[in-house]
N, CA, C and O of each residue as an XYZ file, in Angstrom:
700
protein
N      44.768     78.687     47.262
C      45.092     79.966     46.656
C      46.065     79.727     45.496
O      47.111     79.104     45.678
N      45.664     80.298     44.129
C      46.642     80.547     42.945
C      47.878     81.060     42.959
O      47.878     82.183     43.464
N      49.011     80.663     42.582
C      49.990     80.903     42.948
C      50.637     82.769     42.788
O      51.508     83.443     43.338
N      49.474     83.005     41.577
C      49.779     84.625     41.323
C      49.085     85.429     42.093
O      49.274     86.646     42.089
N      48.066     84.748     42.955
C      47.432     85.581     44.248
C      48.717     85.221     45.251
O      49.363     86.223     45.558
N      49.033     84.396     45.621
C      50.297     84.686     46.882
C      51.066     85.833     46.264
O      51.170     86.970     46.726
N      51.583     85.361     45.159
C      52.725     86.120     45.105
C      52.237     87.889     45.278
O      52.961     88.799     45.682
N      50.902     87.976     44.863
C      50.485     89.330     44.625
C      50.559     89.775     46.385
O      51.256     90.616     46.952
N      49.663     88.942     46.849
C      49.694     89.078     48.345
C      51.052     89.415     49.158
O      51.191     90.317     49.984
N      51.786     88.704     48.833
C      53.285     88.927     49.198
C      54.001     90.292     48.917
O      54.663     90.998     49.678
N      53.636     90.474     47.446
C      54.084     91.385     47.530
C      53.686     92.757     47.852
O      54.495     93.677     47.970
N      52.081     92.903     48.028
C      51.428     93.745     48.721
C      51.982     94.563     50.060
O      51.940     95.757     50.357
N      52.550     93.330     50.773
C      53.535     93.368     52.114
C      54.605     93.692     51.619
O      55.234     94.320     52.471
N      55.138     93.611     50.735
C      56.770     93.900     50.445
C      56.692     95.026     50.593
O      57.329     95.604     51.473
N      55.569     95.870     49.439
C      55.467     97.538     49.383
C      55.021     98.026     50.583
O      54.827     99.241     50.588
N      54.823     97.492     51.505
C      54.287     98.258     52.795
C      55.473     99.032     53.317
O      55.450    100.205     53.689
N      56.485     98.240     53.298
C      57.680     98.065     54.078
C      58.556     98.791     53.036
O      59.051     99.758     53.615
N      58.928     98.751     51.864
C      59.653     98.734     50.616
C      59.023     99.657     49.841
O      58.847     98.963     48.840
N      58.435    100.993     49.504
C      57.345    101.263     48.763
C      58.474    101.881     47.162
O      58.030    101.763     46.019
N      59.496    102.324     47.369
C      59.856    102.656     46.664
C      60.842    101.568     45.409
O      60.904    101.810     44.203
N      61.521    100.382     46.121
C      61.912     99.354     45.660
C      60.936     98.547     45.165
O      61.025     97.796     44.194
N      60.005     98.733     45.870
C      59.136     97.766     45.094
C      58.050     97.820     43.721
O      57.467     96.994     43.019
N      58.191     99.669     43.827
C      57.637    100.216     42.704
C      59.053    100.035     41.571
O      58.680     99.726     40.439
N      59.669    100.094     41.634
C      61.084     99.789     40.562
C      60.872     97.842     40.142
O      60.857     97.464     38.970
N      60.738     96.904     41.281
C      60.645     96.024     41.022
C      59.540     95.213     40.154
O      59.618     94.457     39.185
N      58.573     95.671     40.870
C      57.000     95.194     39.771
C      57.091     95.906     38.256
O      56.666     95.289     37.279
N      57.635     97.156     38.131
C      57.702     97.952     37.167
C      58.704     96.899     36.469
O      58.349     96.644     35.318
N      60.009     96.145     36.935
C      60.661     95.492     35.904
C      60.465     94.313     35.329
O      60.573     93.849     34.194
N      60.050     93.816     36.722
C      58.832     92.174     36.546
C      58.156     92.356     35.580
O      58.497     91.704     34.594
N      57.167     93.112     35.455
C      55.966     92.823     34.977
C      56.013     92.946     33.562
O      55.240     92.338     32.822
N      57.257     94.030     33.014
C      57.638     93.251     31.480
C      57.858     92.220     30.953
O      57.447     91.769     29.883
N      58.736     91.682     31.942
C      58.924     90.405     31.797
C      58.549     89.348     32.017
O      58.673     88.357     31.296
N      58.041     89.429     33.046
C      56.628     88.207     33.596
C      55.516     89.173     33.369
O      55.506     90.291     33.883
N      54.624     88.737     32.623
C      53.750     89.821     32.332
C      52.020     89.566     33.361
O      50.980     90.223     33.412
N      52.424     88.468     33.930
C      50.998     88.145     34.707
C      51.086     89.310     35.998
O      50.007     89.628     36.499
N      52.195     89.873     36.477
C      52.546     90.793     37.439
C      51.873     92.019     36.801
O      52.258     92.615     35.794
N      50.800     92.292     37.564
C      49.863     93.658     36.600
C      49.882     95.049     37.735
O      49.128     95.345     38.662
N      51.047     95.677     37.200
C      51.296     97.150     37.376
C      50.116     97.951     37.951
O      50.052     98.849     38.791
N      49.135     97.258     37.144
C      47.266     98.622     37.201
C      47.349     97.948     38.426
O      46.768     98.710     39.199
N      47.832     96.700     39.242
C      47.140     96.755     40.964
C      48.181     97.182     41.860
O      48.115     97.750     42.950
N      49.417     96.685     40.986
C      50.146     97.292     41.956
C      50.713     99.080     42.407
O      51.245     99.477     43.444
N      50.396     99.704     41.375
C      50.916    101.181     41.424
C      50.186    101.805     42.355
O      50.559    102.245     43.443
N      48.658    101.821     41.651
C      47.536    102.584     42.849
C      48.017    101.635     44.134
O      48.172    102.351     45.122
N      48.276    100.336     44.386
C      48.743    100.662     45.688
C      49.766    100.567     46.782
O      49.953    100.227     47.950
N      50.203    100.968     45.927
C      51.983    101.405     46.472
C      51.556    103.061     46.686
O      51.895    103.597     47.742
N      50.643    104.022     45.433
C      50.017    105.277     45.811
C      49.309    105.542     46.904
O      49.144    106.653     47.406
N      48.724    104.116     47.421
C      47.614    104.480     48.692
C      48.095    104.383     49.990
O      47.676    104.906     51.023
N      49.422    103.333     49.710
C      50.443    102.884     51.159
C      50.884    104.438     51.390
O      50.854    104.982     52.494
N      51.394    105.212     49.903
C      52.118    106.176     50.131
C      51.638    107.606     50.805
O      52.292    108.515     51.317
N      50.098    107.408     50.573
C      49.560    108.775     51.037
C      49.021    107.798     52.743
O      48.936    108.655     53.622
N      48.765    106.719     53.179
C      48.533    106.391     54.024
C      49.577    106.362     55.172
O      49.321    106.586     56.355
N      50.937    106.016     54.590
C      52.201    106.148     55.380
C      52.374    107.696     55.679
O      53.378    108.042     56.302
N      51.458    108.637     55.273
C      51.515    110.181     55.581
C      53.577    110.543     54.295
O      54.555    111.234     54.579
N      53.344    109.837     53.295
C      54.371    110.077     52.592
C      53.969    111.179     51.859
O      52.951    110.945     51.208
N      54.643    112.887     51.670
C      54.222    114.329     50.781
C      54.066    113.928     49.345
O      54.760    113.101     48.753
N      53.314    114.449     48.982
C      52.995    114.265     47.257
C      54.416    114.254     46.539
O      54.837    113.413     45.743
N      55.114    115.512     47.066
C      56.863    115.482     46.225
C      57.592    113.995     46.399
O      58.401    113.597     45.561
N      57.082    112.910     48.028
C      57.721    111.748     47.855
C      57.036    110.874     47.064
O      57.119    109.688     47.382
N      56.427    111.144     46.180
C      55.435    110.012     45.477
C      56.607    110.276     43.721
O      56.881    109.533     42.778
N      56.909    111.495     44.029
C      57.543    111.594     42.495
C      58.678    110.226     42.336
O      58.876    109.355     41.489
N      59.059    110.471     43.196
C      60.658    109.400     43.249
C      60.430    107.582     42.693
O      61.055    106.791     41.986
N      58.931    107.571     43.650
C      58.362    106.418     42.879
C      57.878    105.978     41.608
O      57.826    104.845     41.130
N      57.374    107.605     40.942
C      56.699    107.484     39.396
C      58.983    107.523     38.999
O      59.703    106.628     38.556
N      59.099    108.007     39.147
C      60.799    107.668     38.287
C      60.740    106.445     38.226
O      60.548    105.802     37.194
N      60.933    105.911     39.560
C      61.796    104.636     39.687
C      60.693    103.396     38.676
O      61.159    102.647     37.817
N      59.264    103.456     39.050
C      58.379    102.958     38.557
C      58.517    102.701     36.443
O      58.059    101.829     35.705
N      59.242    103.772     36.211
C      59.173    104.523     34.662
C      60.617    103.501     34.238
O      60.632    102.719     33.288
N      61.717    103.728     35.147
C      63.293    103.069     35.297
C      62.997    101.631     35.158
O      63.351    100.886     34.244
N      62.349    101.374     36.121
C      61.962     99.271     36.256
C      61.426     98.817     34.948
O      61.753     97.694     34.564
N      60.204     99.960     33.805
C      59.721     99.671     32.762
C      60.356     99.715     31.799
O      60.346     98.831     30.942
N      61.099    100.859     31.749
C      62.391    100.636     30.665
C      62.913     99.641     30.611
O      62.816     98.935     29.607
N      63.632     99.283     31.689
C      64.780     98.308     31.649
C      64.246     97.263     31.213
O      64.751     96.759     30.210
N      62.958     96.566     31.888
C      62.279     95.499     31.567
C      62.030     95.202     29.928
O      62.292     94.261     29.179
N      61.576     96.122     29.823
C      60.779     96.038     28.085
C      61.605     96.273     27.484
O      61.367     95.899     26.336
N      63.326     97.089     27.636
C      64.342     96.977     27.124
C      64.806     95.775     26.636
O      64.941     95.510     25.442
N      65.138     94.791     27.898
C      65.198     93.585     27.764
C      64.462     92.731     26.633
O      65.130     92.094     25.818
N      63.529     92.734     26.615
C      62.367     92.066     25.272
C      62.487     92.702     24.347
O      62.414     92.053     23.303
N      62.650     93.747     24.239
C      63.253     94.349     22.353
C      64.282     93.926     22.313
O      64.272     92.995     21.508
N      65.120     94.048     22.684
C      66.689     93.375     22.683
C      66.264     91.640     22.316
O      66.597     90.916     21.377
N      65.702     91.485     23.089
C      65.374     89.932     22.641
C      64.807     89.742     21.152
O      65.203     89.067     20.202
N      63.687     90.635     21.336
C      63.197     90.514     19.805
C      63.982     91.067     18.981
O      63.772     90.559     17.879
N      65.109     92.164     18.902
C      66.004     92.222     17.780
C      67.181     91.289     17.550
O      67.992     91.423     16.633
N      67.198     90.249     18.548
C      68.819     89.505     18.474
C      67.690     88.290     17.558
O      67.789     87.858     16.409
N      66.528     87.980     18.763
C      66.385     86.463     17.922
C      65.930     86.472     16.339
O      66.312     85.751     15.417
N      64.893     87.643     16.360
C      64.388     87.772     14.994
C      62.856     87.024     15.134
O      62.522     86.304     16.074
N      61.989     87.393     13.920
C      60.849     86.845     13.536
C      60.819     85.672     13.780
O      60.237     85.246     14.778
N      61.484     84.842     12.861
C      60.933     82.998     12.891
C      61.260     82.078     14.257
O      60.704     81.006     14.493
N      62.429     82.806     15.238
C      62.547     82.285     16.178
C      61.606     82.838     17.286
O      61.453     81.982     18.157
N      61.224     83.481     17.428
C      60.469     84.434     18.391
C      58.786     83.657     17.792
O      57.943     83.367     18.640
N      58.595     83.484     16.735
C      57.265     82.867     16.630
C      57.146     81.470     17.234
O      56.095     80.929     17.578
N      58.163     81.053     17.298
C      58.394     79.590     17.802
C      57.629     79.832     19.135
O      56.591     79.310     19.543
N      58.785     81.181     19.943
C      58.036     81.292     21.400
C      56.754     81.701     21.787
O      56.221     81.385     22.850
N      56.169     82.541     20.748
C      54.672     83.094     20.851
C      53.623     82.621     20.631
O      52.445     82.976     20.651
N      54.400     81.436     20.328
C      52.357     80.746     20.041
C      52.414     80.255     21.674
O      51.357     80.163     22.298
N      53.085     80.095     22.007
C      52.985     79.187     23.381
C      51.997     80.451     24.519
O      51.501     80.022     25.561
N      51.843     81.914     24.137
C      51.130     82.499     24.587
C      49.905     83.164     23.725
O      49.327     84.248     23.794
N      49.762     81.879     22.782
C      48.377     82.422     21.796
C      48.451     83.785     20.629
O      47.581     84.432     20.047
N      50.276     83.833     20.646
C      50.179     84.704     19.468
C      50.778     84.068     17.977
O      51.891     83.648     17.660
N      49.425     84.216     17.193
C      49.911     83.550     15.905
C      50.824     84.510     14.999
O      51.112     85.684     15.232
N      51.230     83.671     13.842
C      51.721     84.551     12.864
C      50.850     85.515     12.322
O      51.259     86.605     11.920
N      49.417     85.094     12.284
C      48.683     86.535     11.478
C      48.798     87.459     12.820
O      49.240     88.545     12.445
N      48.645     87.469     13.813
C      48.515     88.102     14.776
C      49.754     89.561     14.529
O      49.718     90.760     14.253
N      50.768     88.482     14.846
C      52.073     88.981     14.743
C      52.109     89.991     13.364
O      52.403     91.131     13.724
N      51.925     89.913     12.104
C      51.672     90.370     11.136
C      51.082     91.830     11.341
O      51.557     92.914     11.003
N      49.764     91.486     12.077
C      48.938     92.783     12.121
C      49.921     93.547     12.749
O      50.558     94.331     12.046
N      50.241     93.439     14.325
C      50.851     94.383     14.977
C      51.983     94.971     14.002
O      52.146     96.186     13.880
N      52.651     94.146     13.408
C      53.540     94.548     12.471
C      53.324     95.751     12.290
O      53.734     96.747     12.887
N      52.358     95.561     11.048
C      52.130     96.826     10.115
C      51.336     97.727     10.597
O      51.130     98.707      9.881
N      50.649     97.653     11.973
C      50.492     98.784     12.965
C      51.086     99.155     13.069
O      51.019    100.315     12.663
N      52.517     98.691     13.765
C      53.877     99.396     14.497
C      54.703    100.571     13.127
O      55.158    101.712     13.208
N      54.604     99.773     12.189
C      55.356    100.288     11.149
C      54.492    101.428     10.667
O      54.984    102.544     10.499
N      53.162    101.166     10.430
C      52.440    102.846     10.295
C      52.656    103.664     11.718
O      52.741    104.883     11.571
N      52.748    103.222     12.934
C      52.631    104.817     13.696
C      53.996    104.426     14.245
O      54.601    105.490     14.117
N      54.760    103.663     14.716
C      56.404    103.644     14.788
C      56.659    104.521     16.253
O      56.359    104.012     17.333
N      57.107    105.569     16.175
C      57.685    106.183     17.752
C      56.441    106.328     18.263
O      56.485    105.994     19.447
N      55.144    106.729     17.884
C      53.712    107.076     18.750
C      53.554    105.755     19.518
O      53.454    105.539     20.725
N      53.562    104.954     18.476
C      53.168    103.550     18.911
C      53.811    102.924     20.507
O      53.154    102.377     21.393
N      55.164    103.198     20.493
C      55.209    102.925     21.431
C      55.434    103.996     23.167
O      55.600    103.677     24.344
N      55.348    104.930     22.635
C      55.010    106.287     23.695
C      53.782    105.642     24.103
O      53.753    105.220     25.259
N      52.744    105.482     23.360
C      50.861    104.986     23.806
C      51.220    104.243     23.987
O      51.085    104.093     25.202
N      51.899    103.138     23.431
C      51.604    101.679     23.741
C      52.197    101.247     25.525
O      51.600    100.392     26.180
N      53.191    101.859     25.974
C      53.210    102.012     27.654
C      51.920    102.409     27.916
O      51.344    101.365     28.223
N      51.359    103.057     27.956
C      50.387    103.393     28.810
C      48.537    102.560     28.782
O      47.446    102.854     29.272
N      49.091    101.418     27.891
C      47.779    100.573     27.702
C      48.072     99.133     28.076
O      48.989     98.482     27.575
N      47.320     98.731     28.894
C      47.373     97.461     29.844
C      47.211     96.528     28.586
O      46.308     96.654     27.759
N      48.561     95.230     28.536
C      48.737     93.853     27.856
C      49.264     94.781     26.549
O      50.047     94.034     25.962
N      49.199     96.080     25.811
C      49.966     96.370     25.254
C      51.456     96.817     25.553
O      52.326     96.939     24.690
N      51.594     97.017     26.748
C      52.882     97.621     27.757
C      53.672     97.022     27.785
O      54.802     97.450     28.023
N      53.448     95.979     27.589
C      54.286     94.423     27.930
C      54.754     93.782     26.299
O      55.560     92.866     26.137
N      53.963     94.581     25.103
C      54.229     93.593     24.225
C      54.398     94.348     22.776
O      54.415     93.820     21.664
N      54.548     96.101     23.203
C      55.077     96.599     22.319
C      56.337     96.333     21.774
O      56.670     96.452     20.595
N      56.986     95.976     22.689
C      58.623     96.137     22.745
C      59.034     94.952     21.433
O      59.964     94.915     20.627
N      58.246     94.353     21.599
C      58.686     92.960     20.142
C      58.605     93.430     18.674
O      59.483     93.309     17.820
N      57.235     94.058     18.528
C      57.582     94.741     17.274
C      58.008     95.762     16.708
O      57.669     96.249     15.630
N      59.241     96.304     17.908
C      60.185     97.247     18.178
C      60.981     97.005     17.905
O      61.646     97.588     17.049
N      61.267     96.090     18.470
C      62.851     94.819     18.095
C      62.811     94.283     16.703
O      63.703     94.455     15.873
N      61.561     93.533     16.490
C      62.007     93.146     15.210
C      61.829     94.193     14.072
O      62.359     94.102     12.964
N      61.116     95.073     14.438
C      61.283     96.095     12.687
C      62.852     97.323     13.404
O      63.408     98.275     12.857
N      62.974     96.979     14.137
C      64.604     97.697     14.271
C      64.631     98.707     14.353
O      65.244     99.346     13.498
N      63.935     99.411     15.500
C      64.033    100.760     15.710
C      64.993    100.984     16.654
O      65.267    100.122     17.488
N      65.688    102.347     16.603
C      66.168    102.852     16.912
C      66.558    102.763     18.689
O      65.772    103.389     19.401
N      67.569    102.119     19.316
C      67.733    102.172     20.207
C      67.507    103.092     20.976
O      66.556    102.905     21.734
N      68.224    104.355     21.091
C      67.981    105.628     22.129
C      66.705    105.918     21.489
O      66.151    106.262     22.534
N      66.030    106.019     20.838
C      64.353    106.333     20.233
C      63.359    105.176     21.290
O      62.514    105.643     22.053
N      63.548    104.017     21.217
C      62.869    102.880     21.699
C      63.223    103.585     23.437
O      62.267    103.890     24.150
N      64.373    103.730     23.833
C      64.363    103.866     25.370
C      63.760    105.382     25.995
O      63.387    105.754     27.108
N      63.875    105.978     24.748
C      63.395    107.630     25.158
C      61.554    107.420     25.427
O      60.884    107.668     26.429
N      61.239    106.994     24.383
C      59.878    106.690     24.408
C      59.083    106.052     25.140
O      57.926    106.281     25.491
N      60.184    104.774     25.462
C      59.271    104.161     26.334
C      59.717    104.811     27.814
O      58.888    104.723     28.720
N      60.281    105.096     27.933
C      60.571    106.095     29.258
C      59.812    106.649     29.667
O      59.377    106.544     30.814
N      59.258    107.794     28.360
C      58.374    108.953     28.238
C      56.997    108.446     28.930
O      56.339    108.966     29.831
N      56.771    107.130     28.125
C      55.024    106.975     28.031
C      54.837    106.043     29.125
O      53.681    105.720     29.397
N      55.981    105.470     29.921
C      55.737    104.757     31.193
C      55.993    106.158     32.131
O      54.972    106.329     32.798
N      56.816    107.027     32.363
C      56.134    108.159     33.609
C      54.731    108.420     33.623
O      53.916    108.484     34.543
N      54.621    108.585     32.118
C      52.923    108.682     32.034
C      51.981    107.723     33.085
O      51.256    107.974     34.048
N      52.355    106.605     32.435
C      51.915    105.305     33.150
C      51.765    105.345     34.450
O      50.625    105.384     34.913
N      53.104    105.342     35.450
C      53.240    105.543     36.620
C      52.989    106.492     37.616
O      52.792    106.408     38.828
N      53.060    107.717     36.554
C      52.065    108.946     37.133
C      50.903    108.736     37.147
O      50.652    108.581     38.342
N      49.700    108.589     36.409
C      48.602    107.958     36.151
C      48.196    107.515     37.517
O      47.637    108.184     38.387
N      48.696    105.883     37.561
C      47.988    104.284     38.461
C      48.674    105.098     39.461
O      47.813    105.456     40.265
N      50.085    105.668     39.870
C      50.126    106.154     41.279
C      49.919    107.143     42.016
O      49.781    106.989     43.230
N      49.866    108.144     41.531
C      48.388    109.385     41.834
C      47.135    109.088     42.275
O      46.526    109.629     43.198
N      46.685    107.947     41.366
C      45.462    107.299     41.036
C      45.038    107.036     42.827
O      44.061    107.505     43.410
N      45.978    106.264     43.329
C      45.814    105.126     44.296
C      46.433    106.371     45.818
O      46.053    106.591     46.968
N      47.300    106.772     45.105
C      47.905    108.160     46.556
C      46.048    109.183     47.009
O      45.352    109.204     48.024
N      45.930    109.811     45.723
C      44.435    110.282     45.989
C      43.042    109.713     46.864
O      42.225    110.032     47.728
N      43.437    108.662     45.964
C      42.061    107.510     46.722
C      42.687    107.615     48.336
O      42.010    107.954     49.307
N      43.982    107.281     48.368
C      44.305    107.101     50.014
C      43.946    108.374     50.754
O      43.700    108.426     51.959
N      43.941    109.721     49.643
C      44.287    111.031     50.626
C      42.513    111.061     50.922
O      42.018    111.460     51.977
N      41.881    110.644     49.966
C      40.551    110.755     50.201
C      40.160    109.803     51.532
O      39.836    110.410     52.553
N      40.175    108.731     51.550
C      39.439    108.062     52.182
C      40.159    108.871     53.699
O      39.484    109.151     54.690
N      41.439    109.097     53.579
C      41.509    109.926     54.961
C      40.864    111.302     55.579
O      41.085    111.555     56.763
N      40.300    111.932     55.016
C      39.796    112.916     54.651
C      38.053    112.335     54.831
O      37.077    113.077     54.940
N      38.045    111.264     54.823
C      36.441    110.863     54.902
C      35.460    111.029     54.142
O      34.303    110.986     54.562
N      35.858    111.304     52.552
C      35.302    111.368     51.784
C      34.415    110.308     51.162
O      33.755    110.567     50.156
């Protein structure tokens, strides 16, 4: 077994036990380690939650905390990308297949749609994780960067954990 299937496995069990810590935790991981993918873990931390007989009002606490772990995380990586800057940060990105033209494009994406960009950009899988750089380096606005991405990860977390609470309320229901 691959080492990101244990860990997934593992932590499958963590949320059994943990559902609300552990939606804060994957939510902060997975900015930062980005192989930790939110889309499996939310729906089911949603399905533990409607299966543990947890009320729809206790599922809210998790889309917060879920929204809190993403901030902070992707906080972290703009902060990174505004301290180190462009030429040092390219050093680190090729090592995950992002070139300078690459880097370029997103650029002048980010810079035409700017606050949209990253409100949407939470809520789209491998962009979630990698808005935050060309946030940092074209220097936006701190409380703007945390409002937004706040905004568009509840989205997020409302979304995948509804998603996965439903599926649970269904399959109990015998649908």
């Amino acid at each position: 077994m691959e080492p990101v299937d244990s860990f997934l496995i593992w932590f499958a069990e963590f949320l059994g036990d943990h559902l609300y810590e552990g939606i804060f935790l994957a939510a902060l991981v997975e900015t930062i380690v980005p192989p930790i993918p939110t889309l499996a873990i939310f729906p089911t931390a949603g399905f533990l939650a409607s299966q543990q007989g947890i009320p729809l009002i206790g599922v809210i606490p998790m889309i917060i905390l879920g929204a809190i772990g993403a901030t902070i995380g992707t906080s972290a990586i703009y902060l990174v990308a505004l301290k180190l800057g462009r030429k040092v940060l390219l050093r680190y990105l090729k090592y995950v297949k992002v070139s300078e033209k690459k880097l370029e494009r997103v650029e002048i994406w980010f810079a035409k749609y700017g606050d949209k960009a990253v409100f949407v950009g939470r809520m789209i899988p491998v962009m979630r994780e990698m808005i935050s750089i060309p946030a940092g380096l074209l220097k936006m606005r701190i409380p703007k960067f945390v409002l937004y991405t706040f905004a568009g990860s509840c989205v997020w977390s409302t979304g995948t954990i509804l998603a996965g609470y439903y599926f649970g309320e269904a399959i109990g229901l015998g649908i």
